[in-house]
PDB file of N, CA, C and O in Angstrom:
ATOM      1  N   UNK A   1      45.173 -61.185 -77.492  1.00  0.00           N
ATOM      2  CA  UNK A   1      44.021 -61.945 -77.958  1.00  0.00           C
ATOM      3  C   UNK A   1      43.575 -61.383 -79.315  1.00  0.00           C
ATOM      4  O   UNK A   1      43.649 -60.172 -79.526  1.00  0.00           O
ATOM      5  N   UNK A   2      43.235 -62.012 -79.992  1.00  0.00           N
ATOM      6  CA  UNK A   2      42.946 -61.983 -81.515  1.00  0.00           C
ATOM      7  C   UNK A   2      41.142 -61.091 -81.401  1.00  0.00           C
ATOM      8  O   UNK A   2      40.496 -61.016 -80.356  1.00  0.00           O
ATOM      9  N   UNK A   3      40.754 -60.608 -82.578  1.00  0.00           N
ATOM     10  CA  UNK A   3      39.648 -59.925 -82.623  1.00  0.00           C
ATOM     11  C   UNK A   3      38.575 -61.012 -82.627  1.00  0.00           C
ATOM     12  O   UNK A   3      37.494 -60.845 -82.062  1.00  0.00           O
ATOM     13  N   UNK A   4      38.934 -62.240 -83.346  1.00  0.00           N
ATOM     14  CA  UNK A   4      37.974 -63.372 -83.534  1.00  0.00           C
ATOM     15  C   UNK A   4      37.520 -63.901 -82.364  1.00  0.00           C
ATOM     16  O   UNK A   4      36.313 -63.916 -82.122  1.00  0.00           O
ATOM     17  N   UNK A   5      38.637 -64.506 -81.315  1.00  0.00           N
ATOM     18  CA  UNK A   5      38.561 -64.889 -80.590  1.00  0.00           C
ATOM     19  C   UNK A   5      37.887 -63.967 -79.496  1.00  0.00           C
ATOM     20  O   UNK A   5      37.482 -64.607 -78.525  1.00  0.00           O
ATOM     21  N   UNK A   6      37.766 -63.171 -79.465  1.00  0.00           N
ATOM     22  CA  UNK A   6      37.064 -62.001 -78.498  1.00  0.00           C
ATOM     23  C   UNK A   6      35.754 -62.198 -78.941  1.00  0.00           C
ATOM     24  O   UNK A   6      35.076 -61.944 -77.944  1.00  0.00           O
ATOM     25  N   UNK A   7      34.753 -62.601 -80.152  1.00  0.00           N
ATOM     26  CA  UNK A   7      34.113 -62.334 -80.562  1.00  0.00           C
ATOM     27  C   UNK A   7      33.371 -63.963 -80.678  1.00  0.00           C
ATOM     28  O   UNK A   7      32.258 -64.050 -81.195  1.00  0.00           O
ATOM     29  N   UNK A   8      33.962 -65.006 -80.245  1.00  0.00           N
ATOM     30  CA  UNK A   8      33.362 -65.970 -80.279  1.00  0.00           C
ATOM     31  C   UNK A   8      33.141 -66.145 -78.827  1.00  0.00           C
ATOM     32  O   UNK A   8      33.871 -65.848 -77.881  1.00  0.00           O
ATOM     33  N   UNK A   9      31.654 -66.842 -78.871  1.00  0.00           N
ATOM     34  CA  UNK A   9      31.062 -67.319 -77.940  1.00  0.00           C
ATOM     35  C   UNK A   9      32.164 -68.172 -76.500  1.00  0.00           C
ATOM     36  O   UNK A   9      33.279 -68.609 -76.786  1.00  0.00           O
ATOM     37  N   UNK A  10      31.753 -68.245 -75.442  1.00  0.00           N
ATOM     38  CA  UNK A  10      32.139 -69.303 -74.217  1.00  0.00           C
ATOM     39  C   UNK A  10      31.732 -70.280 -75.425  1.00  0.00           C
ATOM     40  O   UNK A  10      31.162 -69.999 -76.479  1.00  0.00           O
ATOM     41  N   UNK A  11      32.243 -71.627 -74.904  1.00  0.00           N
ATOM     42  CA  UNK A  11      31.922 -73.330 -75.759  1.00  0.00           C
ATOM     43  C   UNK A  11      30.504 -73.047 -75.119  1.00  0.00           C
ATOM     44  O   UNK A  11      30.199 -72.383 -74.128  1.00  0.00           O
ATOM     45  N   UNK A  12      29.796 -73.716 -75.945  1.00  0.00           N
ATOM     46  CA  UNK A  12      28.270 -74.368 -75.523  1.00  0.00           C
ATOM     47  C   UNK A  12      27.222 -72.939 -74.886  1.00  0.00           C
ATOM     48  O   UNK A  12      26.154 -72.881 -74.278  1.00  0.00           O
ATOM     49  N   UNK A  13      28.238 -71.883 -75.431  1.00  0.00           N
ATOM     50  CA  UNK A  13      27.213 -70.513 -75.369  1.00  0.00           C
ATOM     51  C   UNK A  13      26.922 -70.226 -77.015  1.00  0.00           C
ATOM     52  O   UNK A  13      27.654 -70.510 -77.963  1.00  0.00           O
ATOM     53  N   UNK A  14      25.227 -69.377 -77.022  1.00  0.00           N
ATOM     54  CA  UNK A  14      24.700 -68.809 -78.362  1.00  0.00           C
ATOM     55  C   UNK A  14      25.149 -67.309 -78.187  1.00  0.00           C
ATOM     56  O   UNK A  14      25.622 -67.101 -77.069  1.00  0.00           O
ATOM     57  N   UNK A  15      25.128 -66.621 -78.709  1.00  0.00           N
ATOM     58  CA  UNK A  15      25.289 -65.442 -79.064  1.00  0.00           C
ATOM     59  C   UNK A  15      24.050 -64.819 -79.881  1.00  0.00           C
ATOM     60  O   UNK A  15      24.708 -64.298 -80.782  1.00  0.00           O
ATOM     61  N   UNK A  16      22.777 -64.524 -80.178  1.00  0.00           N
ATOM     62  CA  UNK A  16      22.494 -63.911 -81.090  1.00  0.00           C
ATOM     63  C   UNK A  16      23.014 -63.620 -82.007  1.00  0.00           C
ATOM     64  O   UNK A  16      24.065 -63.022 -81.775  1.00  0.00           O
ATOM     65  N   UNK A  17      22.724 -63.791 -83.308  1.00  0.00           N
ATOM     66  CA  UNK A  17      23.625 -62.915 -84.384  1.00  0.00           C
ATOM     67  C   UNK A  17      24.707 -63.697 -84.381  1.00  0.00           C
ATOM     68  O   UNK A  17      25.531 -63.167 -85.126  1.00  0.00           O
ATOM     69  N   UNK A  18      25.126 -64.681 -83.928  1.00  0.00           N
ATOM     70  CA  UNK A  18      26.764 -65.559 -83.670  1.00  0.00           C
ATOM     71  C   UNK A  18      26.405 -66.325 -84.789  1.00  0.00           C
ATOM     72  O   UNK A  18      25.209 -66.559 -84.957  1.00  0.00           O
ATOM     73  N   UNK A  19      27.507 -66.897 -85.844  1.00  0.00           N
ATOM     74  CA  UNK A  19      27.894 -67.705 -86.528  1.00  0.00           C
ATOM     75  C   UNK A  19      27.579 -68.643 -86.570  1.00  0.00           C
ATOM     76  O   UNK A  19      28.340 -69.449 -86.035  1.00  0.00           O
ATOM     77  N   UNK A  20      26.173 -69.260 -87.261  1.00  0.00           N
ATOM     78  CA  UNK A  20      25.899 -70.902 -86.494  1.00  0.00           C
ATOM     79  C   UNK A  20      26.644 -71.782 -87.000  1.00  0.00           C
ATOM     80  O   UNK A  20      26.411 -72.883 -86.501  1.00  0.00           O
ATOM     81  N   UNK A  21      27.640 -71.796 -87.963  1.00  0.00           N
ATOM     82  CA  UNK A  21      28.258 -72.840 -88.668  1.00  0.00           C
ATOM     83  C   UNK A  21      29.349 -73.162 -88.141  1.00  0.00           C
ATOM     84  O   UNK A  21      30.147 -73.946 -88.654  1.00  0.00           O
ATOM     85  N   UNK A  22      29.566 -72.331 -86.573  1.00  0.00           N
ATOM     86  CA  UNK A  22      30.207 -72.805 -85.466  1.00  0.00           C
ATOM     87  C   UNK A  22      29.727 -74.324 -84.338  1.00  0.00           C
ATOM     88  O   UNK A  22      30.166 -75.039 -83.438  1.00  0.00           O
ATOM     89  N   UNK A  23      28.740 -74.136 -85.057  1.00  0.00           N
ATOM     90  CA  UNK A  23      27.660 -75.356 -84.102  1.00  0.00           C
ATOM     91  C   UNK A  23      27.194 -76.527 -84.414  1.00  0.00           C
ATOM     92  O   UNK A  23      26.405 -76.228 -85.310  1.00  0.00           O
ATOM     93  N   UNK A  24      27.133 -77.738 -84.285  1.00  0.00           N
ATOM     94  CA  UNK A  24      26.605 -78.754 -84.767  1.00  0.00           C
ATOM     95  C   UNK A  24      25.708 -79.181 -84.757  1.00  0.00           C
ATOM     96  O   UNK A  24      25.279 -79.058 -83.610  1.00  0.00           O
ATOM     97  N   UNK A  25      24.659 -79.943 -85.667  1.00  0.00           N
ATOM     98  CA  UNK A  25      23.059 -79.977 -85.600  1.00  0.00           C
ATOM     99  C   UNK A  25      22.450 -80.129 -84.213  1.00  0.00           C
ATOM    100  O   UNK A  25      21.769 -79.169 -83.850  1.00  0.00           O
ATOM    101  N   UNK A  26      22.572 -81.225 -83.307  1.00  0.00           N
ATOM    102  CA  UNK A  26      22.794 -80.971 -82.396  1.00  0.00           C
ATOM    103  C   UNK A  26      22.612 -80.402 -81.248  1.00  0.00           C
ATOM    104  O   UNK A  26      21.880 -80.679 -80.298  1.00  0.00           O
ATOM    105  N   UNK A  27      23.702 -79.199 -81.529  1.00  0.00           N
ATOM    106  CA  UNK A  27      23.731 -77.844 -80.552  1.00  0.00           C
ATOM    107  C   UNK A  27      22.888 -76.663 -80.810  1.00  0.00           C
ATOM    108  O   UNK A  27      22.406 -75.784 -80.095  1.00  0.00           O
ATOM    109  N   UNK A  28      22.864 -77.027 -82.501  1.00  0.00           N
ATOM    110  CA  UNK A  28      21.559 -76.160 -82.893  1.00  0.00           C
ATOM    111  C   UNK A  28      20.089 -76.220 -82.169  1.00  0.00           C
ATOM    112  O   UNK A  28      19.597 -75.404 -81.389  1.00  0.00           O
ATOM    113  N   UNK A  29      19.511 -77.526 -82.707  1.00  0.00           N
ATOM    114  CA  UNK A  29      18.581 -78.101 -82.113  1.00  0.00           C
ATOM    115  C   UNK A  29      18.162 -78.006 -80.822  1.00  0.00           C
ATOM    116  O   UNK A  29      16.973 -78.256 -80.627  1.00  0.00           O
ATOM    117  N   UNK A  30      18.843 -77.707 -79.885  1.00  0.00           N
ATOM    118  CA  UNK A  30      18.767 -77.694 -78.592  1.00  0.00           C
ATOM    119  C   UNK A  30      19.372 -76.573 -78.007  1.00  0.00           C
ATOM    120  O   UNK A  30      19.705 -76.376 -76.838  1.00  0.00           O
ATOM    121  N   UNK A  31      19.470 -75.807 -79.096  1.00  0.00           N
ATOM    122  CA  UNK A  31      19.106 -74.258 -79.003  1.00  0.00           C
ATOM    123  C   UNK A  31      18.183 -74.021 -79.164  1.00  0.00           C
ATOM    124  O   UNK A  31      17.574 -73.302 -78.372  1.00  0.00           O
ATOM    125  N   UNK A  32      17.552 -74.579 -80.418  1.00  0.00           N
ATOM    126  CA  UNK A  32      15.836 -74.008 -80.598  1.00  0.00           C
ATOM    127  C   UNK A  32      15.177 -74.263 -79.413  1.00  0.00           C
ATOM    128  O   UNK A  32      14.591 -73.382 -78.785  1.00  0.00           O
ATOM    129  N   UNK A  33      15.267 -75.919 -78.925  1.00  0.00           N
ATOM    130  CA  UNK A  33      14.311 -76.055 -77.497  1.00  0.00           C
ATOM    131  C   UNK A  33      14.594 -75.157 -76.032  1.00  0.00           C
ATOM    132  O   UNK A  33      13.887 -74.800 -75.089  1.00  0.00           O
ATOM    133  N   UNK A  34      15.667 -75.050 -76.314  1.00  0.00           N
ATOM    134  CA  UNK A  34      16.086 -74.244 -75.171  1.00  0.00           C
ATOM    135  C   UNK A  34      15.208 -72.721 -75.764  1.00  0.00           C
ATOM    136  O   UNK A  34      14.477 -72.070 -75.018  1.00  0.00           O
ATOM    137  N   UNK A  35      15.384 -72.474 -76.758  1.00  0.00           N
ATOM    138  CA  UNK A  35      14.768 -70.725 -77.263  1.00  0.00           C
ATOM    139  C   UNK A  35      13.103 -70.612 -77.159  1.00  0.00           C
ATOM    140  O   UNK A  35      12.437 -69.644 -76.792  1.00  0.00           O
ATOM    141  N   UNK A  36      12.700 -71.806 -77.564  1.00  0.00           N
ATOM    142  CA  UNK A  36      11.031 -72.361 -77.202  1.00  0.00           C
ATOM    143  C   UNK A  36      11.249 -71.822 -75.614  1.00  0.00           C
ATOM    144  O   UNK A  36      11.174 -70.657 -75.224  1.00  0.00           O
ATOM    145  N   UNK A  37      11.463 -72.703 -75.034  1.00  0.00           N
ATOM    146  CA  UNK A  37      11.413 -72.891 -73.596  1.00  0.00           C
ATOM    147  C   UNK A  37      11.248 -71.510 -72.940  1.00  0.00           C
ATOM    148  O   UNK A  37      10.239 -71.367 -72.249  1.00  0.00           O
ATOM    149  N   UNK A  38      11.981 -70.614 -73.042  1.00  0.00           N
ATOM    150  CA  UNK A  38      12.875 -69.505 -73.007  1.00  0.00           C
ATOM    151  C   UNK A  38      11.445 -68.246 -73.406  1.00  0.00           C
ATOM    152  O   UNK A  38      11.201 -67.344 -72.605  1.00  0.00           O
ATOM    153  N   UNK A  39      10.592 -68.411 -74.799  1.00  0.00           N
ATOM    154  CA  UNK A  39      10.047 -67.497 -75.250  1.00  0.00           C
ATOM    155  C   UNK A  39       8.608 -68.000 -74.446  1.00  0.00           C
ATOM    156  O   UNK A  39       7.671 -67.203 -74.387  1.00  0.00           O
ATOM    157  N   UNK A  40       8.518 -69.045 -73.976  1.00  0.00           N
ATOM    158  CA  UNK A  40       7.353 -69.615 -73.149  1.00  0.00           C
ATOM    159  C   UNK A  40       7.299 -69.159 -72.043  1.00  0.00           C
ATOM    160  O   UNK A  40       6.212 -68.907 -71.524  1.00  0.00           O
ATOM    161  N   UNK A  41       8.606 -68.919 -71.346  1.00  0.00           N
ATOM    162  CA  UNK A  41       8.671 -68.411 -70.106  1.00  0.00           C
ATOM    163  C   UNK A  41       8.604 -67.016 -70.038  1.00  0.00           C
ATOM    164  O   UNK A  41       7.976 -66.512 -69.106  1.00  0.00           O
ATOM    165  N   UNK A  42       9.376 -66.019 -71.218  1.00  0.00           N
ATOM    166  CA  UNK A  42       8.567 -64.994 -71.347  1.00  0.00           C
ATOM    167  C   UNK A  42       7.164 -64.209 -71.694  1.00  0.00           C
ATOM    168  O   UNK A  42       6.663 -63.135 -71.361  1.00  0.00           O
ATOM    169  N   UNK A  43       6.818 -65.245 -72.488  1.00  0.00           N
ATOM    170  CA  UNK A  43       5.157 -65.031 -72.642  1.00  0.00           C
ATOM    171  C   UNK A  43       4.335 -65.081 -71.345  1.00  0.00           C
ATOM    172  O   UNK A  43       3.548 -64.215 -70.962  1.00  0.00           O
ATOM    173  N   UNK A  44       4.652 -66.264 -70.715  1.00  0.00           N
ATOM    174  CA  UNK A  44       4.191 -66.168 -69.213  1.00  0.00           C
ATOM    175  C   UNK A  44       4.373 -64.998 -68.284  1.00  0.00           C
ATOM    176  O   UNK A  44       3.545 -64.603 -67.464  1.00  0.00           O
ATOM    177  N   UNK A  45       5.342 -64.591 -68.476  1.00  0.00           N
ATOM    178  CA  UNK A  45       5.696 -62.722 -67.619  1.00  0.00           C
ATOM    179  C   UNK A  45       5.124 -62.068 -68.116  1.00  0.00           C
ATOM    180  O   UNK A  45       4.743 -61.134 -67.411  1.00  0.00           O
ATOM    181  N   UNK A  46       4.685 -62.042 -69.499  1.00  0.00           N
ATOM    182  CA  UNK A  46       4.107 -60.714 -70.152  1.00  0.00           C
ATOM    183  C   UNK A  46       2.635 -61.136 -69.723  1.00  0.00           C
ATOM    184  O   UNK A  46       2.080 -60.142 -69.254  1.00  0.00           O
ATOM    185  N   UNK A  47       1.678 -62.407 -69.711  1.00  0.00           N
ATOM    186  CA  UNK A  47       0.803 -61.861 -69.976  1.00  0.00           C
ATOM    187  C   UNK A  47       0.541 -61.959 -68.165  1.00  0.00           C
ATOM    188  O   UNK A  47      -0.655 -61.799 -67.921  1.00  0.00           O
ATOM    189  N   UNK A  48       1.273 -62.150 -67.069  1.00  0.00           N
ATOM    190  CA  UNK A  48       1.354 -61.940 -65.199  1.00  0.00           C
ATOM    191  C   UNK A  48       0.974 -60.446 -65.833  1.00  0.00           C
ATOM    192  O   UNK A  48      -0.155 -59.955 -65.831  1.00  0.00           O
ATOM    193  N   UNK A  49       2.297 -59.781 -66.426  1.00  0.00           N
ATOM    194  CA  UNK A  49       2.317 -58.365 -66.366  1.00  0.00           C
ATOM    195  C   UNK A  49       1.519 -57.946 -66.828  1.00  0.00           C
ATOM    196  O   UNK A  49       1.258 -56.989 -66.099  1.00  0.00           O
ATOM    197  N   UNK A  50       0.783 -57.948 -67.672  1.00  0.00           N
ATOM    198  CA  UNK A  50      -0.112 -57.753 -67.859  1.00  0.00           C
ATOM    199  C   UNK A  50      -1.652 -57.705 -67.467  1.00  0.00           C
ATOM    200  O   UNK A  50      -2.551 -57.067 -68.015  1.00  0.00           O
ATOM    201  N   UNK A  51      -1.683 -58.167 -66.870  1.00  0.00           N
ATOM    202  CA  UNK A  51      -2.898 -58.356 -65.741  1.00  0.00           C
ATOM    203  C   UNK A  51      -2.827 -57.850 -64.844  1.00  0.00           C
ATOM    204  O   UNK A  51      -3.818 -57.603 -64.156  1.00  0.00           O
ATOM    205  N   UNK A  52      -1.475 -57.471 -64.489  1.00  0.00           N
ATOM    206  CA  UNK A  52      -1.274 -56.988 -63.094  1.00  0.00           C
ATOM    207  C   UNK A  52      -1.822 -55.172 -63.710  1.00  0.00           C
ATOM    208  O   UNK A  52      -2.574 -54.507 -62.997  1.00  0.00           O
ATOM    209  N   UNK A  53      -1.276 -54.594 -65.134  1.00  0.00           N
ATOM    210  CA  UNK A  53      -1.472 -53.548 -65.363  1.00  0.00           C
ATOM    211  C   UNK A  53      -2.736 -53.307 -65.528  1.00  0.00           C
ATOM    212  O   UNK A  53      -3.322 -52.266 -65.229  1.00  0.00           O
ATOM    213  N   UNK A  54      -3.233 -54.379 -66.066  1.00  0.00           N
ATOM    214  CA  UNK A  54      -5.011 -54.256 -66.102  1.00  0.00           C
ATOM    215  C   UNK A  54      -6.050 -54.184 -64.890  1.00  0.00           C
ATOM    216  O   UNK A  54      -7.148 -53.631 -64.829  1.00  0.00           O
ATOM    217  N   UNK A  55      -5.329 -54.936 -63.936  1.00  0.00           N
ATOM    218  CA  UNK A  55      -6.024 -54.498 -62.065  1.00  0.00           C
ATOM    219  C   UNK A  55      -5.631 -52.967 -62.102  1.00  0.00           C
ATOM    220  O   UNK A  55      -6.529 -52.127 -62.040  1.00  0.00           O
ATOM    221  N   UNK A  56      -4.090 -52.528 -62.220  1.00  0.00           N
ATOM    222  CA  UNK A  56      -3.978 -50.988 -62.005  1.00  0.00           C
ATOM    223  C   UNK A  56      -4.648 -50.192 -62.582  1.00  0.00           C
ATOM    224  O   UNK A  56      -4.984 -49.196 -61.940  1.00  0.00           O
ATOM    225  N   UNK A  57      -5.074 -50.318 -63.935  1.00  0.00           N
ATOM    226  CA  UNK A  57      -5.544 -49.024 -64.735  1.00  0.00           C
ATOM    227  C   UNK A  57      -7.072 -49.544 -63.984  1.00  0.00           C
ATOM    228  O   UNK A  57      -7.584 -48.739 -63.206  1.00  0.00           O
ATOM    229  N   UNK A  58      -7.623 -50.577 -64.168  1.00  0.00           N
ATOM    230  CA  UNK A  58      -9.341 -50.572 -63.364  1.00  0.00           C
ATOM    231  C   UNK A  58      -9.668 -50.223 -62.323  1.00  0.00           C
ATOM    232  O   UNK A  58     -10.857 -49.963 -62.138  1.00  0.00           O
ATOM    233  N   UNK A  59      -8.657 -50.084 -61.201  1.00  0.00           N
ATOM    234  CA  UNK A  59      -8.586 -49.639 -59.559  1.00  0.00           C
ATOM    235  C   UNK A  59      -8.458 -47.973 -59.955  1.00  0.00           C
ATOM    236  O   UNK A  59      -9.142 -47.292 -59.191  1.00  0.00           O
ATOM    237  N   UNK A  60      -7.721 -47.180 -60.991  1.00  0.00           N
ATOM    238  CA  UNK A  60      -7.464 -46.267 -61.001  1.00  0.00           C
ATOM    239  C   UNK A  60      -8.890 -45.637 -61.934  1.00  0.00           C
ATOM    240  O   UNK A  60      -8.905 -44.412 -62.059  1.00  0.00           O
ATOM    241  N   UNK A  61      -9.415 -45.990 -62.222  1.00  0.00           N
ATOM    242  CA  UNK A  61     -10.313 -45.832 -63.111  1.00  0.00           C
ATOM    243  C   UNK A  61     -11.743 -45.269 -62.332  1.00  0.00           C
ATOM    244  O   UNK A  61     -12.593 -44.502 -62.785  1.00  0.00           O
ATOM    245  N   UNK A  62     -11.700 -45.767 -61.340  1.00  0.00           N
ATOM    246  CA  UNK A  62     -12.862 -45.858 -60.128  1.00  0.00           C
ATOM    247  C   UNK A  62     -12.841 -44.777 -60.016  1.00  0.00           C
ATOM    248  O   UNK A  62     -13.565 -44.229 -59.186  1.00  0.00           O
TER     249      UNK A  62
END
């Protein structure tokens, strides 16, 4: 197997840092919504987690 080929994505996978001029507008595009989607759903964990750390440090605080 070639070094390139080791180094390119599955089809219809992103890579970070991967080559977008492998991709078509498109696939771009619906990368971004998918990356929206994606940073929404982590914002949602951070700020659970976050609250959850803020009950701990106030219970511990007592």
């Amino acid at each position: 197997m070639e070094d390139d080929e080791q180094k390119k994505p599955p089809k219809n996978q992103y890579i970070i840092g991967a080559d977008l001029e492998e991709h078509s507008v498109e696939a771009l595009e619906e990368l971004v919504n998918d990356l929206r989607t994606e940073i929404e759903r982590i914002e949602k964990a951070i700020t659970k987690k976050g609250a959850g750390l803020k009950a701990a440090e106030s219970l511990f605080k007592k």
